[in-house]
N, CA, C and O atoms as a MOPAC input file, in Angstrom:
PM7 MOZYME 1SCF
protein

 N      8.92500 1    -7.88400 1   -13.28900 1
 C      8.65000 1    -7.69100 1   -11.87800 1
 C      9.68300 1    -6.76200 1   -11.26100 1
 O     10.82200 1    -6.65700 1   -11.71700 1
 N      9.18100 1    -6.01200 1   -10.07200 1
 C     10.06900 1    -5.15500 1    -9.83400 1
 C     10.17700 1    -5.63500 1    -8.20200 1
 O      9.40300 1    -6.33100 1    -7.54500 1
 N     11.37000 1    -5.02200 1    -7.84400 1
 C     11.21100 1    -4.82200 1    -6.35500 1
 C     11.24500 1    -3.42500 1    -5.80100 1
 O     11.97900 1    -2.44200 1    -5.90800 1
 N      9.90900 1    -3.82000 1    -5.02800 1
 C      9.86600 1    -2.49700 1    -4.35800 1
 C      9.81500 1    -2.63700 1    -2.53100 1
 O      9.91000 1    -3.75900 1    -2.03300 1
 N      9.65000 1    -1.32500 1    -1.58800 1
 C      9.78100 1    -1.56100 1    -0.41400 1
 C      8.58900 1    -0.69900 1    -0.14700 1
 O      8.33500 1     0.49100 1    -0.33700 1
 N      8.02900 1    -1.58600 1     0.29400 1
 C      6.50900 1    -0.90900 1     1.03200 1
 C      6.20000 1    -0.68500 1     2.62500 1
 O      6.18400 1    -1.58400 1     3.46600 1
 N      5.97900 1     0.58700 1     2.83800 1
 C      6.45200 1     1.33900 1     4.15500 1
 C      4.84500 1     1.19700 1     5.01400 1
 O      3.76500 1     1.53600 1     4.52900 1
 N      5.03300 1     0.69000 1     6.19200 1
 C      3.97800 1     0.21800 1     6.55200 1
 C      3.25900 1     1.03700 1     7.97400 1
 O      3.35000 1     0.64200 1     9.13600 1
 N      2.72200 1     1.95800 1     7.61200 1
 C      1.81400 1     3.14200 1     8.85600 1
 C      2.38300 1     2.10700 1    10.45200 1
 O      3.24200 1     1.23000 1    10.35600 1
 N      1.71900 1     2.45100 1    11.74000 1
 C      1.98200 1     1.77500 1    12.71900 1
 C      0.49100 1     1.36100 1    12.81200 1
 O      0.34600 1     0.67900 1    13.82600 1
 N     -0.68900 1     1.52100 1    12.12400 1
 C     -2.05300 1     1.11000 1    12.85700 1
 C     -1.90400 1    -0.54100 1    11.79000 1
 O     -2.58200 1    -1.55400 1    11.96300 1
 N     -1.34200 1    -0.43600 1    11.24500 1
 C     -1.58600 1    -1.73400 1     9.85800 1
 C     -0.03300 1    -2.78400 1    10.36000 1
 O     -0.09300 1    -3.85500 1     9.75600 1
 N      1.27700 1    -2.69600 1    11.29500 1
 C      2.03200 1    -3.28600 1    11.66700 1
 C      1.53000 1    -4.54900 1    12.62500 1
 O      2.22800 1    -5.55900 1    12.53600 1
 N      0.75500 1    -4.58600 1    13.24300 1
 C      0.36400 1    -5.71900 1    13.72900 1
 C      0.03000 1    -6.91800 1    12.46500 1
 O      0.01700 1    -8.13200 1    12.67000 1
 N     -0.12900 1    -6.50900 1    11.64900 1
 C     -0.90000 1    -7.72700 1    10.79300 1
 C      0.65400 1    -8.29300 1     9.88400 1
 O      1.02200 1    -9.22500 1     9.17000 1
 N      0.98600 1    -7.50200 1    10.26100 1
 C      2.62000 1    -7.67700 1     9.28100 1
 C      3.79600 1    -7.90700 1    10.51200 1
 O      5.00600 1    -7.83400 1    10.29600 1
 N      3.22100 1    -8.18300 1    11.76900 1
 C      4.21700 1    -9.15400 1    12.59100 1
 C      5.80300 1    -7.83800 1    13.29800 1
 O      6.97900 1    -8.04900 1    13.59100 1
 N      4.84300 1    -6.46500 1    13.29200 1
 C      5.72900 1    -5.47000 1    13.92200 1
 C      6.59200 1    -5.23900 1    12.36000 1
 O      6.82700 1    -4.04300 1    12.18500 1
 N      6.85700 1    -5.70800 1    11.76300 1
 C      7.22700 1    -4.74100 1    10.66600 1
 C      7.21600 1    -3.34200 1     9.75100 1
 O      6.14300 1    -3.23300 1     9.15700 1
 N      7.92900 1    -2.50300 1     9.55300 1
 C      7.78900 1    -0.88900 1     9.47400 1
 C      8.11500 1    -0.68400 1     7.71100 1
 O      8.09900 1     0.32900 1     7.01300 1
 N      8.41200 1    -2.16500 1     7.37600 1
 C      8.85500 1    -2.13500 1     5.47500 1
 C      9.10900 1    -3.08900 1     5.42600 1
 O      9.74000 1    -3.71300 1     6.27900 1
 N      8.58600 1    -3.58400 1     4.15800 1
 C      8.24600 1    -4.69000 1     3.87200 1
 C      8.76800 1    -4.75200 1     2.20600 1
 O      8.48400 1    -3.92500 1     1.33900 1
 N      9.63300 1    -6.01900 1     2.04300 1
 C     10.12500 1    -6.10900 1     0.03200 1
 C      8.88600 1    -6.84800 1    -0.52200 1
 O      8.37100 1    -7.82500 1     0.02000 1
 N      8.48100 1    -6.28200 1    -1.63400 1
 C      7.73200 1    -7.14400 1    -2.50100 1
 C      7.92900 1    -7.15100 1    -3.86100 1
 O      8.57800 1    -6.22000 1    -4.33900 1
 N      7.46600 1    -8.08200 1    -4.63700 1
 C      7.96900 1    -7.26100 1    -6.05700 1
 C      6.25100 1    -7.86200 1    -7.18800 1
 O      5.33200 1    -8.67600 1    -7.27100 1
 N      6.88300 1    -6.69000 1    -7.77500 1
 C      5.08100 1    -6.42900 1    -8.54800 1
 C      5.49100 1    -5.53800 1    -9.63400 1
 O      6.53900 1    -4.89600 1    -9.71400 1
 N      4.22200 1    -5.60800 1   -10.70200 1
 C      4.52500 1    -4.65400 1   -11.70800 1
 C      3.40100 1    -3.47000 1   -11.58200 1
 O      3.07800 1    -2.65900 1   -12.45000 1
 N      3.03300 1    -3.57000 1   -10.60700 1
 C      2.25700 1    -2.31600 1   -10.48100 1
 C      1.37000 1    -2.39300 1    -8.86400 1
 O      0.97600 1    -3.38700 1    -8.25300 1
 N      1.29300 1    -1.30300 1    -8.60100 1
 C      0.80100 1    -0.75700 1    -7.09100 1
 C     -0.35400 1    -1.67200 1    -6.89200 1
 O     -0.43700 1    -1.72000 1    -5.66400 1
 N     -1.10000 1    -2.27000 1    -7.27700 1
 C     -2.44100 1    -2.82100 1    -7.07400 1
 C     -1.70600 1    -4.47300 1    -6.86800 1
 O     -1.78000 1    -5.06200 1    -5.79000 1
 N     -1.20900 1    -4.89500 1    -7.74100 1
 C     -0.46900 1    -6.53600 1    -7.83100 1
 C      0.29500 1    -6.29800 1    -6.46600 1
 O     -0.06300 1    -6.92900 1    -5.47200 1
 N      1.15100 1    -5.56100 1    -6.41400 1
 C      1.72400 1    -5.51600 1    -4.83800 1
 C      0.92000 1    -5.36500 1    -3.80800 1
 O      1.24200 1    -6.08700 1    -2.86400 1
 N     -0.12900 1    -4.61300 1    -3.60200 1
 C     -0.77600 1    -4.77800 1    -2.13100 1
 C     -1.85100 1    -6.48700 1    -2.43000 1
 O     -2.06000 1    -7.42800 1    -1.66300 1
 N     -2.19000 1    -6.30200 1    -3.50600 1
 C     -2.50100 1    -7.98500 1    -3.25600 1
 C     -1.41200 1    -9.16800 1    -2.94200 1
 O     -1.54200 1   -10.25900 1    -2.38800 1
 N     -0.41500 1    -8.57900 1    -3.45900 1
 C      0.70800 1    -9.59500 1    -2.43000 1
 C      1.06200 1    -9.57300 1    -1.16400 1
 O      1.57300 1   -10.41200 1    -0.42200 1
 N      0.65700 1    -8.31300 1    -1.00800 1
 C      0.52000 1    -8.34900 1     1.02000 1
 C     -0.31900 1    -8.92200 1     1.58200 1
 O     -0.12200 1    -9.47300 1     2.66500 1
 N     -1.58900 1    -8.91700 1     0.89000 1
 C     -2.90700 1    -9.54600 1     1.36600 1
 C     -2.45900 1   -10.82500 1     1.31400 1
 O     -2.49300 1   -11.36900 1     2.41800 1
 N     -1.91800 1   -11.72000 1     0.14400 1
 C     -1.90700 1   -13.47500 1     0.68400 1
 C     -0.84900 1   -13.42800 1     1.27100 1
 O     -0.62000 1   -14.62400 1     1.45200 1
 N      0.39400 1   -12.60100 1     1.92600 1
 C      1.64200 1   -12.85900 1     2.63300 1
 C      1.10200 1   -12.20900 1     4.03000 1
 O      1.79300 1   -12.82600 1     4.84000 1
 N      0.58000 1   -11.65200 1     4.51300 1
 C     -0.01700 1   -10.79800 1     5.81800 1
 C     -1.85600 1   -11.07500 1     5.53300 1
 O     -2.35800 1   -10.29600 1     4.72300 1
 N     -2.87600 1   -12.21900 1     6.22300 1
 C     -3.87400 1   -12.58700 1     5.73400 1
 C     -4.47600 1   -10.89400 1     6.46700 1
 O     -3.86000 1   -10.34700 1     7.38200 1
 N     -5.65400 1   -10.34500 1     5.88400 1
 C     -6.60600 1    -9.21700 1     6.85200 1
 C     -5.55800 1    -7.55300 1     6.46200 1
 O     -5.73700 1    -6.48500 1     7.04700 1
 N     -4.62300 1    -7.78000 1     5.46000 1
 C     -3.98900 1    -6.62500 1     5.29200 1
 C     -5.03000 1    -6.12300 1     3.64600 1
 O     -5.13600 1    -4.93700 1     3.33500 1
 N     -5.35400 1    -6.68800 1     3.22600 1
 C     -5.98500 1    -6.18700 1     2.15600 1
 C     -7.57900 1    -5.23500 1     2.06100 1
 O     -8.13600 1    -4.43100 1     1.31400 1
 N     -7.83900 1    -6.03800 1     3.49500 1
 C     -9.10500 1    -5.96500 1     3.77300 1
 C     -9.04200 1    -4.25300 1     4.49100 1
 O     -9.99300 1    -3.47500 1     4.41300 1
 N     -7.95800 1    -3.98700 1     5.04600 1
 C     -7.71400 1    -2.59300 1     6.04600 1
 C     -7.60900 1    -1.98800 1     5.03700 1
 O     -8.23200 1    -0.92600 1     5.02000 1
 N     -6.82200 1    -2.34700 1     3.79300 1
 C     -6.37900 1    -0.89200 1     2.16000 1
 C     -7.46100 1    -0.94800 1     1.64800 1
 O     -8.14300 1     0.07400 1     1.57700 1
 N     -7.94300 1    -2.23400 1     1.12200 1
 C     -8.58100 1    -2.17100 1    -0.47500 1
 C    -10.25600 1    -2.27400 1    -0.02300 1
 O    -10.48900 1    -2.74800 1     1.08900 1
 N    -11.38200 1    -1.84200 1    -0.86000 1
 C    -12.63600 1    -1.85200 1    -0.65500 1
 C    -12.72900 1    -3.28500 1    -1.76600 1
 O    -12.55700 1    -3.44800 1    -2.97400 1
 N    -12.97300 1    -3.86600 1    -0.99700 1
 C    -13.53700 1    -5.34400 1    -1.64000 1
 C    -12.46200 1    -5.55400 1    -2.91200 1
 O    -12.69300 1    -6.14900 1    -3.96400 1
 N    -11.06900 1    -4.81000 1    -2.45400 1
 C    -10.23500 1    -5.79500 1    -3.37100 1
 C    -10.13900 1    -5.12400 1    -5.13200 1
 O     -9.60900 1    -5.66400 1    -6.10300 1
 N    -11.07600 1    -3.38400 1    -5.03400 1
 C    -10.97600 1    -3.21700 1    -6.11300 1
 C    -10.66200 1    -1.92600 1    -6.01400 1
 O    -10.42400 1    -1.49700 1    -7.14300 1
 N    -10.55700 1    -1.17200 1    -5.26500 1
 C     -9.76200 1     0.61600 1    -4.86700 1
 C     -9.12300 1     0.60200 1    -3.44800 1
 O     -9.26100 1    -0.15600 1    -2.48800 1
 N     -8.41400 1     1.65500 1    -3.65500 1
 C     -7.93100 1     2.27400 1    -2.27700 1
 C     -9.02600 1     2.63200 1    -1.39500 1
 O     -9.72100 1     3.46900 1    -1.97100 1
 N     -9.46200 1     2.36200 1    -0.27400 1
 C     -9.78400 1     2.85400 1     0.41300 1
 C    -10.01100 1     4.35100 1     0.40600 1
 O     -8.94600 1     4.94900 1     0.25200 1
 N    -10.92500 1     5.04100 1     0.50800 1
 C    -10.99500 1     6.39700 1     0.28600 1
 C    -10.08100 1     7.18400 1     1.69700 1
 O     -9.44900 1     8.23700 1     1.61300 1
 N    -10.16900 1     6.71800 1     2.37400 1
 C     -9.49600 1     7.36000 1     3.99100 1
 C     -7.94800 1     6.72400 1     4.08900 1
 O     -7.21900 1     6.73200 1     5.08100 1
 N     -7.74700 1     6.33000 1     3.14700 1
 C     -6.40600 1     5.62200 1     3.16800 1
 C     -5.50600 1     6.13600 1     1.61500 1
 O     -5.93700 1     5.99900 1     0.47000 1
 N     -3.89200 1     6.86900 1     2.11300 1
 C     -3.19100 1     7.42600 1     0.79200 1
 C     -2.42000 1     6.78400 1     0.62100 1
 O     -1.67700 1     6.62600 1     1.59000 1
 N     -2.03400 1     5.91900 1    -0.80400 1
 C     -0.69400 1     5.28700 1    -1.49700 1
 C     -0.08700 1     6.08900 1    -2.03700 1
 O     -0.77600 1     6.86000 1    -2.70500 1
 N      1.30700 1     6.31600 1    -2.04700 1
 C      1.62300 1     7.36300 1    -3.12000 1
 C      3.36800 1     6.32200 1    -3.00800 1
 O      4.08000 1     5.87000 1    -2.11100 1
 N      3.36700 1     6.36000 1    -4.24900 1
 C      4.58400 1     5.61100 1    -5.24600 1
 C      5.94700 1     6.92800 1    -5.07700 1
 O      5.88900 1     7.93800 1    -5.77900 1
 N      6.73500 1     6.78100 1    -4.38700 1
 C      7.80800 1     7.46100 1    -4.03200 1
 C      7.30500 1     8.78900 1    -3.83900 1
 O      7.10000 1     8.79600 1    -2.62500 1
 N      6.92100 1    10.11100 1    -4.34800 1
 C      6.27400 1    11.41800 1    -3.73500 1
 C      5.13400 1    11.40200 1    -4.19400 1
 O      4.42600 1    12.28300 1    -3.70600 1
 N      4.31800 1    10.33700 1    -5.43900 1
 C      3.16100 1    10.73100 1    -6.16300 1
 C      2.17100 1     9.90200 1    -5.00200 1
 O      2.37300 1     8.97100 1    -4.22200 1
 N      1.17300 1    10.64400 1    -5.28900 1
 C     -0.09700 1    10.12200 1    -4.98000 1
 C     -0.88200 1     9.30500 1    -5.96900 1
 O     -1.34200 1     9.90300 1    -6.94200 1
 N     -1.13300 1     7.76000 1    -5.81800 1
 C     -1.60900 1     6.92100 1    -6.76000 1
 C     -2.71100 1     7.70700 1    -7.64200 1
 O     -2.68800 1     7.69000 1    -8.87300 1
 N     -3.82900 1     8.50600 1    -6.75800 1
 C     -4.77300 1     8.68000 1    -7.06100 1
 C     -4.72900 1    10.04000 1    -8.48600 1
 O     -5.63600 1    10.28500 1    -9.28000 1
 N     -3.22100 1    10.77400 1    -8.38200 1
 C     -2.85400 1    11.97500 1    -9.46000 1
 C     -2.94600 1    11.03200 1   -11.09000 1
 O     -3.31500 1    11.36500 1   -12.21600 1
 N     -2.33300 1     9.56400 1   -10.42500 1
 C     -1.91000 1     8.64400 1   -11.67000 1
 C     -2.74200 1     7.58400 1   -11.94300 1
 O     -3.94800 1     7.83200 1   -11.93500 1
 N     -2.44000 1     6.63700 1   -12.14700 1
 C     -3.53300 1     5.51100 1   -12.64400 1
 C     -3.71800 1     4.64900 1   -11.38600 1
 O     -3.35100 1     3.47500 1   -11.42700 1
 N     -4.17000 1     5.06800 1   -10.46500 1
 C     -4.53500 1     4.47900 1    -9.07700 1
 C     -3.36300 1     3.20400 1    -8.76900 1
 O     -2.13200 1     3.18100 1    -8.73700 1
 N     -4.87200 1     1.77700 1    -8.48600 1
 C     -4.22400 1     0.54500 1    -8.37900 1
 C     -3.27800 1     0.08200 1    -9.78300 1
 O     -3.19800 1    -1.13600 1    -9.94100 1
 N     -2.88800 1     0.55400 1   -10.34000 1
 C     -3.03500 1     0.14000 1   -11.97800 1
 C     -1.43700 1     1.04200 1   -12.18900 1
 O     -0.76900 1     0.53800 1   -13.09100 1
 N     -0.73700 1     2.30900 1   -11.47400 1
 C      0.42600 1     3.19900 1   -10.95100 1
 C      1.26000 1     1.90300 1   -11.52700 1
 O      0.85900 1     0.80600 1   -11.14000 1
 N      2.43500 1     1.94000 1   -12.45700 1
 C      3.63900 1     1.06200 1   -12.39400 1
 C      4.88900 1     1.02600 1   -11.18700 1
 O      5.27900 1     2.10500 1   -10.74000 1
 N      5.25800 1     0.23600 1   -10.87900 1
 C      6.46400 1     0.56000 1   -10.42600 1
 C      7.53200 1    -0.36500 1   -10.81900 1
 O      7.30900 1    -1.34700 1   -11.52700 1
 N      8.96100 1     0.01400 1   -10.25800 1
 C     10.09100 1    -0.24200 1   -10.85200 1
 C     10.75600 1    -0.48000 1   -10.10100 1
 O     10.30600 1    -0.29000 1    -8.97100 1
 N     12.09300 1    -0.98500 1   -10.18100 1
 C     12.94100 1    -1.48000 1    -9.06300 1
 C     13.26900 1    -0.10700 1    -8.19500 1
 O     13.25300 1     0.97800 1    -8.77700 1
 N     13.56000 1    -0.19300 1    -6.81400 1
 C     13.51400 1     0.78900 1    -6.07100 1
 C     12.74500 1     1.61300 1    -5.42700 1
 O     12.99400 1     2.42700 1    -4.53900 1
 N     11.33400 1     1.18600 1    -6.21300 1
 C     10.56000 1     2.41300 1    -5.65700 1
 C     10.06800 1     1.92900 1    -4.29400 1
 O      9.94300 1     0.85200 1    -3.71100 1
 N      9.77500 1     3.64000 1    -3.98100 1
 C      8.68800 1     2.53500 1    -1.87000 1
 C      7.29200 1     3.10100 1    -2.42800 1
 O      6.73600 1     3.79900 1    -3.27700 1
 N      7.17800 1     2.43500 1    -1.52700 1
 C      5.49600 1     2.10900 1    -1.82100 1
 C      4.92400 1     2.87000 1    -0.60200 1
 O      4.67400 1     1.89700 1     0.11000 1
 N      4.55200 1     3.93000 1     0.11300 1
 C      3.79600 1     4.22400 1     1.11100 1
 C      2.69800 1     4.57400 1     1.38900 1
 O      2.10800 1     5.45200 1     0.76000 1
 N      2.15000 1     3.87500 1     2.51500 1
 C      0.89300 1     3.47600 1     3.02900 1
 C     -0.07700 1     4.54600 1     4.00900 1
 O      0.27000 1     4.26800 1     5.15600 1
 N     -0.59600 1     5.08400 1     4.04300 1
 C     -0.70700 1     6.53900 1     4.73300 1
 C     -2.44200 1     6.72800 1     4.83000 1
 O     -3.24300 1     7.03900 1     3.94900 1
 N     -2.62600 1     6.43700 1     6.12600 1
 C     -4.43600 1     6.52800 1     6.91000 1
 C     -4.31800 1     7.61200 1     6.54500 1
 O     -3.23800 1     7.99800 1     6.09900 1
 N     -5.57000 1     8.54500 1     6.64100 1
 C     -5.88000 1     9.64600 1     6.74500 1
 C     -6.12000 1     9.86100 1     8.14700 1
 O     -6.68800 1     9.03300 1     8.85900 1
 N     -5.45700 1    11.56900 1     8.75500 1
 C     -5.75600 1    11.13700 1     9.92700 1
 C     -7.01100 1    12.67900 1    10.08300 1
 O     -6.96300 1    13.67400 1     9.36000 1
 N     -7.79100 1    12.49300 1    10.95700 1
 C     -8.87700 1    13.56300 1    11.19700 1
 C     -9.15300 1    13.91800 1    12.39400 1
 O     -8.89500 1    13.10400 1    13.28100 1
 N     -9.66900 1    15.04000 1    12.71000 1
 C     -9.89100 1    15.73800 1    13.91500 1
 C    -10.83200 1    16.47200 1    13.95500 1
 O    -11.53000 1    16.67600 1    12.96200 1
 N    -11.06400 1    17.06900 1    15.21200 1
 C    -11.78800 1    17.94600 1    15.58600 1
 C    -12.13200 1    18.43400 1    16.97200 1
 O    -11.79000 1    17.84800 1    17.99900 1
 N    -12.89200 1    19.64200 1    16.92500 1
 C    -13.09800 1    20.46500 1    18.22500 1
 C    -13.66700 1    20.13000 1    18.57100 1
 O    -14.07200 1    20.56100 1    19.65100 1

C-alpha cells in the first residue's frame, strides 16, 4: 500500500467537507478513488461511471501523467505520489 495525496478540484470539495487534499493509501489509482467513495459517501458517483471508468469529462493524472496515456483505473502508485482530480472545463460563443 502506498500513500498518496489526492488533490481535490473545488466543484467535488463539498462532499469531502471543504477539503483541497486528501491522504489515502492504495496500490493503484482505481483502489484509491474507491476509498474516497466509502470515506466521502456520493464522491465516486461524481468520478467513476458506475464504479468502472473515469468519467469521460473528468482527468486523473498520477503526478504529470494522464491515467488514460497508462493503464487507466488499474495506473500504480507509490508512496508520494498526488493523485489529481481535474473536470473538464468547456465553453463557448
Amino acid at each position: 500500500m502506498s500513500n498518496v495525496t489526492v488533490k481535490i478540484p473545488t466543484p467535488l470539495r463539498p462532499i469531502t467537507g471543504g477539503k483541497s487534499e486528501v491522504k489515502m493509501e492504495g496500490a493503484t489509482v482505481g483502489e484509491v478513488l474507491r476509498k474516497m467513495d466509502e470515506q466521502f459517501k456520493g464522491f465516486g458517483e461524481r468520478v467513476l461511471d458506475e464504479g468502472k471508468n473515469v468519467k469521460r469529462f473528468i482527468n486523473v493524472f498520477v503526478n504529470e501523467d494522464n491515467i488514460r496515456d497508462r493503464k487507466e483505473l488499474e495506473t500504480e502508485v507509490k508512496n508520494g505520489d498526488t493523485i489529481s482530480i481535474l473536470p473538464s472545463i468547456a465553453g463557448g460563443v
